[in-house]
N, C-alpha and C positions, 0 to 999 in steps of 0.2 A: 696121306700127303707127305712126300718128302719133305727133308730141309729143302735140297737142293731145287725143287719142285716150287716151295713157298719165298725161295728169295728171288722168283723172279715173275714174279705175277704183282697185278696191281691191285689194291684193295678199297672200296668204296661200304660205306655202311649205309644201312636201310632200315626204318623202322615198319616197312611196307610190305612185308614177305608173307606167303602162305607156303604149302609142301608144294607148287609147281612154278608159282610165278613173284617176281621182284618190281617193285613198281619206285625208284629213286625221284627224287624232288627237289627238290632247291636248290644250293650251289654245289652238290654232289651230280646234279643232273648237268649243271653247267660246266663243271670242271670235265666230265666223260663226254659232252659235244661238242665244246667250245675250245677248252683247252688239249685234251687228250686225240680229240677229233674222231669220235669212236663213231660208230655208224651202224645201222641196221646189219645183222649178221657178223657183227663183231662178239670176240667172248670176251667177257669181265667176269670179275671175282668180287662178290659181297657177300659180307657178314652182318647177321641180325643183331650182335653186338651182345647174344646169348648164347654162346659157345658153336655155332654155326658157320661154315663158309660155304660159298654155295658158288658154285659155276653155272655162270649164265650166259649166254646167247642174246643179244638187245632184239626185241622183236619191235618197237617204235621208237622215236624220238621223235618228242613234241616241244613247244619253247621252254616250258620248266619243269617236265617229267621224261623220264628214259624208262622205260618197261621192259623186260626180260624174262624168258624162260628158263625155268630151273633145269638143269642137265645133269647134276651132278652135285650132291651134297657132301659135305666132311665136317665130323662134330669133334669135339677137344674136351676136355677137361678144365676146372679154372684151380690150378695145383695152387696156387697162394690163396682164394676164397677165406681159408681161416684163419687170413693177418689183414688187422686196420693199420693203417700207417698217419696216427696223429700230428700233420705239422700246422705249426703256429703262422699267424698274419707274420711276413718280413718286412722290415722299411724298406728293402729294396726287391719290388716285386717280381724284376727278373731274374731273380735269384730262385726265390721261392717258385712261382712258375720252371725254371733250370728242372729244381729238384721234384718237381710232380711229376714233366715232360720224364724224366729218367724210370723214374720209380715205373710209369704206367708200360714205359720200354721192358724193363725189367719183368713184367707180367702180374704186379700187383693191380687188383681192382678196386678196397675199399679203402677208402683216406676219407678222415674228419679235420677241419681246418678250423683250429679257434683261437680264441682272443684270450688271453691272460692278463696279468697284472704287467707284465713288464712289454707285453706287445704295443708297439709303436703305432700301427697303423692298423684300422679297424675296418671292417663294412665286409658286405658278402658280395662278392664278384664270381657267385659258383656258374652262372651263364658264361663266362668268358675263361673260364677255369675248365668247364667241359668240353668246351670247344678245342683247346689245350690237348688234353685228354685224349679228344675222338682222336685226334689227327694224330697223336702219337701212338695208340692202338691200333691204326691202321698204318705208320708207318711199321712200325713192328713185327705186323700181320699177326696180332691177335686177333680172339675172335668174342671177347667180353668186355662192354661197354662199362668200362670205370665208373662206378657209385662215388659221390662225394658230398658229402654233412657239411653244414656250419653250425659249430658251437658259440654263442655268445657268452654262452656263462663256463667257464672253465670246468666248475663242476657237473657238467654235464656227461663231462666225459668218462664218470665211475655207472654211466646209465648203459654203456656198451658192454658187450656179452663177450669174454673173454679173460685173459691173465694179463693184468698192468703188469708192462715192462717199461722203466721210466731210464731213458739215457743222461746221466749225468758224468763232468768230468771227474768227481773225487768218490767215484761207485769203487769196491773193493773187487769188485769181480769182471773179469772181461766177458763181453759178450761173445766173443768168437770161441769161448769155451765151452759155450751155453748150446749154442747152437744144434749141437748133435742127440741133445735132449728134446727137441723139440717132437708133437706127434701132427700129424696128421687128425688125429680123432678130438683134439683142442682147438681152442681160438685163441688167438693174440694180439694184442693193443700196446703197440708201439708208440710211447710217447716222447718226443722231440721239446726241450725250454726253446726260446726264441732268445732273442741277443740279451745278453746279463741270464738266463738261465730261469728256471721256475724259483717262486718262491719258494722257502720252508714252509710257509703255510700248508700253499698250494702242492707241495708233494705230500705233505699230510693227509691233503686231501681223498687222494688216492692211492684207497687202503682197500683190500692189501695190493701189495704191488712188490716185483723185483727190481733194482737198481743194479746195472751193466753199465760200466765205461766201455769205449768204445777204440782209445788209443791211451796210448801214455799223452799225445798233444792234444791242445786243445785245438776245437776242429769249431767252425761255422755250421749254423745249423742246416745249411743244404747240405755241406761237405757229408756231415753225420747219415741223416738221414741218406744220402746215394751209398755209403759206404755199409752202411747197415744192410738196406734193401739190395746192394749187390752178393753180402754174404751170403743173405736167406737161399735168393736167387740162383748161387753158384752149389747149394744144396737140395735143389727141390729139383 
């Protein structure tokens, strides 16, 4: 499947699929008869949201399901799978939402979102945070359903499989040098302080670990985190 192919098709996700047939539900079903006005013998494009896109054909519409014949399949790769992108609760959540919506643009799929000592606002909102997610994986036209964790206990997060790489402003080394050392056959755990930064403690915590600045400025922690996952992104 083309770029040029995939920037002009519409994308709906489904958790309903087998090898011939797509069966859509709830406001995905609604949005394709109600909104989009799609009808019996029209073609759509959905993904299983496990590296799959699938062109289909609607063969019913009923009040809250659209059903579909499979025509054509195309399967993808998930090239960033072996980076978690760590960010912290923000006081201002459209900030942090901002920086998820981008990242999952970008074609990252694993994020853990935790609470530290200096995070201001707490509780887990991952139902409304995936939601976020789906809809920006399908603007994108991905075709892999964003995974998302909550840590309550900061230290949770030396329990993730990978190489701690922690962003702070006064790291000796820039990240964007680092980059081209990166493998493919590795996993990495990107971690983001929240406003005022991580403790000393808390980066003691996690050990071992590399420390990367990310600019000579100091940057907000969506700013970071977009500016990070745009590098990885503009190398994968």
């Amino acid at each position: 499947m083309g770029s040029d192919f995939l920037s002009n098709i519409e994308l709906y996700f489904s958790l309903y699929t087998t090898d011939t047939n797509v069966s859509i539900v709830g406001e995905e079903a609604h949005h394709i008869m109600k909104v989009m006005r799609h009808s019996v013998g029209d073609e759509i494009y959905v993904t299983n949201g496990n590296g799959k896109i699938f062109r289909v054909v609607i063969s019913s519409t009923e009040k809250n399901e659209v059903k579909g014949k499979i025509i054509e399949t195309f399967s993808y790769e998930n090239k960033l799978s072996n980076f978690t992108i760590c960010i912290p609760r923000l006081r201002n959540s459209d900030r942090f939402e901002f920086a998820l919506e981008k990242c999952v643009e970008l074609g990252f799929t694993n994020f853990v979102v935790f609470e530290s000592n200096r995070t201001i606002v707490s509780g887990d909102k991952t139902s409304r945070w995936m939601k976020i997610a789906t809809a920006a994986m399908k603007q994108s036209l991905h075709s892999y359903l964003p995974q998302i964790k909550y840590f309550r206990k900061f230290e949770d997060i030396n329990s993730l499989d990978g190489s701690k790489i922690i962003f702070e402003q006064e790291a000796n080394k820039m990240f964007s040098s680092a980059i081209s050392s990166f493998s493919n056959d590795n996993k990495y755990v990107l971690l983001f302080g929240p406003e005022g930064g991580l403790t000393e403690a808390e980066i003691n915590i996690i050990q071992p670990s590399q420390k990367y600045s990310i600019t000579s400025n100091r940057l907000r922690t969506e700013t970071a985190v977009i500016s990070v996952a745009s590098m990885i992104s503009a190398n994968y």
